[in-house]
C-alpha positions in Angstrom: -10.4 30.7 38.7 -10.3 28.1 35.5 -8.1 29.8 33.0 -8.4 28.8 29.3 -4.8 28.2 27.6 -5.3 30.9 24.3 -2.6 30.7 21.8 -0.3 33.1 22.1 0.6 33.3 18.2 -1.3 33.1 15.2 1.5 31.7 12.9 -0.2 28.3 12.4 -3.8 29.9 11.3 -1.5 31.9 9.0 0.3 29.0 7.9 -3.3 27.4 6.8 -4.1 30.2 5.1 -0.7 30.4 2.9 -0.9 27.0 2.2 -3.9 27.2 0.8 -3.5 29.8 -1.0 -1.3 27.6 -2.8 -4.0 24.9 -3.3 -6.8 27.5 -4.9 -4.6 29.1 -7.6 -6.9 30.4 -11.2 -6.4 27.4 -12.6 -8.6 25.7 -9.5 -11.2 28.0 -9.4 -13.7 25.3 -9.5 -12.8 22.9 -6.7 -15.8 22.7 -4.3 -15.2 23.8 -0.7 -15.2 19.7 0.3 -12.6 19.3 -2.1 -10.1 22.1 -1.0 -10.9 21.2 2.7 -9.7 17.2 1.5 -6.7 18.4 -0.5 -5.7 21.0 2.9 -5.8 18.3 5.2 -3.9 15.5 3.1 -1.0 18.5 2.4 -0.8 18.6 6.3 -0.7 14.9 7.3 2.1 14.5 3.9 3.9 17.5 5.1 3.8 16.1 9.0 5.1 12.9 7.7 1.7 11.1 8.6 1.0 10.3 5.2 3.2 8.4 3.2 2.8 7.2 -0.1 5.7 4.7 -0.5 5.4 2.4 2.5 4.6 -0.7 0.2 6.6 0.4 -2.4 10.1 -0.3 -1.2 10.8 -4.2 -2.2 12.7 -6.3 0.8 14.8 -8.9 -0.1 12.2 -11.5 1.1 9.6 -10.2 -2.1 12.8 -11.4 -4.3 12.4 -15.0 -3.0 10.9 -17.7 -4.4 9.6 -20.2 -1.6 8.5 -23.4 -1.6 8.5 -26.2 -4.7 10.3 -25.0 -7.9 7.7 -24.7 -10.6 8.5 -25.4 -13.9 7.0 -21.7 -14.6 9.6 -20.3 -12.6 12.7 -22.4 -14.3 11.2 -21.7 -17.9 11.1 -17.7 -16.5 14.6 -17.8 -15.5 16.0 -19.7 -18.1 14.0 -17.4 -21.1 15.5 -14.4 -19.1 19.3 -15.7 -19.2 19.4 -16.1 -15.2 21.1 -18.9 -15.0 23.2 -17.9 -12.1 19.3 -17.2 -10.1 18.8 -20.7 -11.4 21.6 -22.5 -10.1 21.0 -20.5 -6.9 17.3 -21.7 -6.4 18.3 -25.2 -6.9 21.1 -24.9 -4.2 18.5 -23.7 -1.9 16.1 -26.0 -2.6 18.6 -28.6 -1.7 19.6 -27.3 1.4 16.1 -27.1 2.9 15.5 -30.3 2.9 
């Protein structure tokens, strides 16, 4: 005899309904049925931690670094900003790679 696997609670169907409840409040009475079903399912992969937001936003040390030649762009930058400690550094560098 196949058997079928049934749920055997219905707290996730309820958890769909309460959460959007919280989507279509009055003030969003006039979202079309695409856009609630778009807003419900990005609310469940954000809140699954599917969906994230500020991947490319946190800078590594590596998007601080200047590579290759010095450009006079970059000294004239550093120098208008008061750096000269960043300056001194990038020359140092610069020396030691080759």
């Amino acid at each position: 005899m196949d058997v079928l696997p049934a749920q055997a609670s219905s707290v996730p169907s309820e958890r769909v309904f309460s959460s959007s409840k919280q989507t279509c409040t009055d003030l969003r009475n006039n979202l079309s049925p695409k856009i609630i079903e778009a807003l419900q399912i990005l609310k469940f992969r954000y809140k699954q931690g599917r969906l994230d937001f500020t991947t490319d936003l946190v800078a590594d040390e590596q998007d601080y670094m200047i590579s290759g030649p010095i450009t006079t762009q970059a000294v004239d930058e550093l120098v208008a900003s008061g750096k000269f400690d960043e300056l001194a550094e990038l020359y140092a560098n610069e020396d030691g790679d080759e």
